[in-house]
C-alpha positions as CSV (number, residue, x, y, z in Angstrom):
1,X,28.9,64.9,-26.0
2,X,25.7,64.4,-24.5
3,X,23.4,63.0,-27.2
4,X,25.6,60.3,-28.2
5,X,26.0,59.2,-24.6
6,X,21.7,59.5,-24.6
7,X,21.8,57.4,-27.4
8,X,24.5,54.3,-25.9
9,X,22.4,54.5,-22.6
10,X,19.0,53.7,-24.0
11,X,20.0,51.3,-26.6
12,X,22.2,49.3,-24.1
13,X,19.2,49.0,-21.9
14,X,18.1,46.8,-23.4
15,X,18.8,43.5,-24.7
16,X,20.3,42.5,-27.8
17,X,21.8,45.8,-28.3
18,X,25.7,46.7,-27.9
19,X,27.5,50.1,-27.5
20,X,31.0,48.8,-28.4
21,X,32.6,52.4,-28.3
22,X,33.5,54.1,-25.1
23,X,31.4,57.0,-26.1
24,X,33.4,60.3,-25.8
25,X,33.1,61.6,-28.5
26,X,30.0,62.9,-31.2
27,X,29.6,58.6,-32.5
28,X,28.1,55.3,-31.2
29,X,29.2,52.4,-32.5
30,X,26.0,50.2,-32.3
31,X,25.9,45.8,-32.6
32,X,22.9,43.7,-32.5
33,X,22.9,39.6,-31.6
34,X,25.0,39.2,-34.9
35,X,26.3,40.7,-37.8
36,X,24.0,39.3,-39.8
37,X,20.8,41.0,-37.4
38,X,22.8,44.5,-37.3
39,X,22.6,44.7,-40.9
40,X,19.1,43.7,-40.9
41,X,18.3,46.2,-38.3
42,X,20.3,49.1,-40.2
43,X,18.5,48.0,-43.6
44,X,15.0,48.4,-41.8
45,X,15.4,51.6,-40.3
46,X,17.1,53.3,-43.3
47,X,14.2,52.4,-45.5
48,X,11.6,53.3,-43.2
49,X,13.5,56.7,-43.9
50,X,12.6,58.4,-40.5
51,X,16.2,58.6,-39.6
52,X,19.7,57.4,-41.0
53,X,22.5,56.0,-39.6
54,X,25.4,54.9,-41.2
55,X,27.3,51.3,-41.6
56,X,31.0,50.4,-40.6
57,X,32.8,48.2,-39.1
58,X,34.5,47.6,-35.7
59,X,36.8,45.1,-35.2
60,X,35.9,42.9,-38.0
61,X,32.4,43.2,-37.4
62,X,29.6,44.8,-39.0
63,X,27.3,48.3,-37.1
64,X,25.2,50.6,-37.3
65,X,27.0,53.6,-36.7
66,X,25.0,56.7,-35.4
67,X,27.1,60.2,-35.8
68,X,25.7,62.9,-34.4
69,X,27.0,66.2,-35.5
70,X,24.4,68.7,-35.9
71,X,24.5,71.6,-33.1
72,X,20.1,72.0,-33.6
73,X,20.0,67.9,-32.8
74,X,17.8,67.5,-29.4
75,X,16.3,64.6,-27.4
76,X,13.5,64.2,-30.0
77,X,15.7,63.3,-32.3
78,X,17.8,60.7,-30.7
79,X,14.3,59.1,-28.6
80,X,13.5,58.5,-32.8
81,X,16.6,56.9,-33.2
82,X,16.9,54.9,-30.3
83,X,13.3,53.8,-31.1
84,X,13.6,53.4,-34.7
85,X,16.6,51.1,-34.4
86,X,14.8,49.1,-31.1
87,X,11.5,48.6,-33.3
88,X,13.6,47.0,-36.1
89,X,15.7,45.2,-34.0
90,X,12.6,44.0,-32.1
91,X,10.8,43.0,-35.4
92,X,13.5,41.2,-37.0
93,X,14.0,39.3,-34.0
């Protein structure tokens, strides 16, 4: 799917910021520093209510789990993701 590869390719630009799926399907499976700052980030950008990725876990750890499944979903909407979850994670530190 091409948005969720969109997605893993500008978050893993930059630092902090995991992709720990091999991305081939319609999901990214998304880790910051720590558990304890991807849960942080996900709290942030869920209540600034602009967007709204899930939670999970992968591999005993906690992420913010992005699931893209809507056929009218285009690059506006993922660049708000992506920046949405980059702001928080930037913010929180």
């Amino acid at each position: 799917m091409r948005w969720p590869r969109y997605l893993a390719a500008k978050l893993t630009a930059q630092n902090g910021i995991e992709v720990l799926n091999d991305v081939v399907s319609n999901q990214a499976a998304i880790a910051c520093r720590d558990d304890a700052q991807t849960v942080a980030v996900l709290d942030r950008v869920q209540s600034r209510g602009m967007v709204y990725p899930g939670h999970g876990e992968w591999r005993g750890g906690k992420i913010i789990r992005a699931l893209i499944i809507n056929h009218a979903t285009g690059q506006a909407d993922i660049d708000l993701l992506a920046d949405e979850i980059l702001t928080a994670c930037h913010e929180i530190g």
